[in-house]
C-alpha positions in Angstrom: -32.8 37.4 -19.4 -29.7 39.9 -19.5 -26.3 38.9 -18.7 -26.7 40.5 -15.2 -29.5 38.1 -14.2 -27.4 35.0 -15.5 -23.9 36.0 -13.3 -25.8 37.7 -10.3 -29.3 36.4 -10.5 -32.7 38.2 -10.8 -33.2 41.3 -8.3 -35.2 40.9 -5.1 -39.0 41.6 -5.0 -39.8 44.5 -2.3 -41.8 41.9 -0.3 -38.7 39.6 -0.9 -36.3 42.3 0.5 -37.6 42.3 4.3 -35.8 39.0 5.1 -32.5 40.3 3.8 -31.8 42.9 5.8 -29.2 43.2 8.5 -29.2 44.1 12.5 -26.7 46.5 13.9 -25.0 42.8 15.4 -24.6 41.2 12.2 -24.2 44.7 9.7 -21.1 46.1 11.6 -18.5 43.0 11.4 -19.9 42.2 7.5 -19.5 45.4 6.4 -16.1 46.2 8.1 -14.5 42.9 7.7 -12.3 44.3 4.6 -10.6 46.9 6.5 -10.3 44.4 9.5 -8.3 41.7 7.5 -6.4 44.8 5.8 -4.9 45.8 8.9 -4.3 42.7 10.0 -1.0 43.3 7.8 -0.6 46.6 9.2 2.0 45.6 11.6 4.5 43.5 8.9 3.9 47.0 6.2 4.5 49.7 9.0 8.1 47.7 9.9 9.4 47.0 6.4 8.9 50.9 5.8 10.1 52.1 9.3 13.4 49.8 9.8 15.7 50.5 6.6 14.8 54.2 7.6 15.4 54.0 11.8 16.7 50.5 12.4 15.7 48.7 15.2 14.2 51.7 16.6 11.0 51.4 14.8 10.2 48.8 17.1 9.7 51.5 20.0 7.1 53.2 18.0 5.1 50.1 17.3 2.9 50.8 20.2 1.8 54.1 18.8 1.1 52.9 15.6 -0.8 50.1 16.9 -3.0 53.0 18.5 -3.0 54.9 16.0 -4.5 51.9 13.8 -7.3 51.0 16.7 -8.3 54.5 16.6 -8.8 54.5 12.8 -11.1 50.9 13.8 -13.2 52.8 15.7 -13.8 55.8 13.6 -15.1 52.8 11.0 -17.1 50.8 13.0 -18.7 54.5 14.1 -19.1 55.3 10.2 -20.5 52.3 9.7 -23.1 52.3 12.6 -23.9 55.9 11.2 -24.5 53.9 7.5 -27.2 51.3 9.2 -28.7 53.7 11.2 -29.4 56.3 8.2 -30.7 53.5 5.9 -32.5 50.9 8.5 -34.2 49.5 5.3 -30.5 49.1 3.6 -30.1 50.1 0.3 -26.7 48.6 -0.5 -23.6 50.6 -1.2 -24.9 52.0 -4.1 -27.1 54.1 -2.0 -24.8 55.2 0.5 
C-alpha cells in the first residue's frame, strides 16, 4: 500500500464508479458551494474597502455590487452546468 491509499483510500473500480456519480440537482450546489460561502462575505469586504475611500456613500452603491455579485453566481452555476454536461460520466477536477 502507498501512502496515498492509507490518507485517501484505494481508488474506485470502474464498476464501482457508477454509484458515485452526480445529477445536475445534486452536482451544481456541491460543486459551487465554495464560491457561495465566499461571497457570503462579499458584502462586509466590498464596505471596509469602499467607506474610508467614499464614506457613507458606499452604502448607495451596495445595490449594484450586490448585482454585480449575483451576476458573477450565475455565470458559475452556468460554467458549472457546462462541466456536468461535458463529462456526464464525471471525471473529477482533474479532468476538467
Amino acid at each position: 500500500m502507498s501512502l496515498k491509499d492509507v490518507l485517501l483510500g484505494r481508488a474506485l473500480g470502474n464498476h464501482q464508479l457508477k454509484g458515485e456519480k452526480m445529477s445536475r440537482l445534486w452536482g451544481l450546489p456541491t460543486m459551487s458551494s465554495d464560491a457561495i460561502s465566499s461571497v457570503a462575505y462579499a458584502v462586509e469586504e466590498i464596505l471596509l474597502a469602499l467607506v474610508p475611500a467614499m464614506g457613507l456613500a458606499a452604502v448607495t452603491y451596495m445595490g449594484w455590487v450586490g448585482l454585480a455579485i449575483v451576476l458573477l453566481l450565475l455565470m458559475l452555476v452556468f460554467s458549472y452546468a457546462q462541466i456536468i454536461n461535458h463529462y456526464p460520466n464525471g471525471g473529477g477536477s482533474y479532468t476538467v
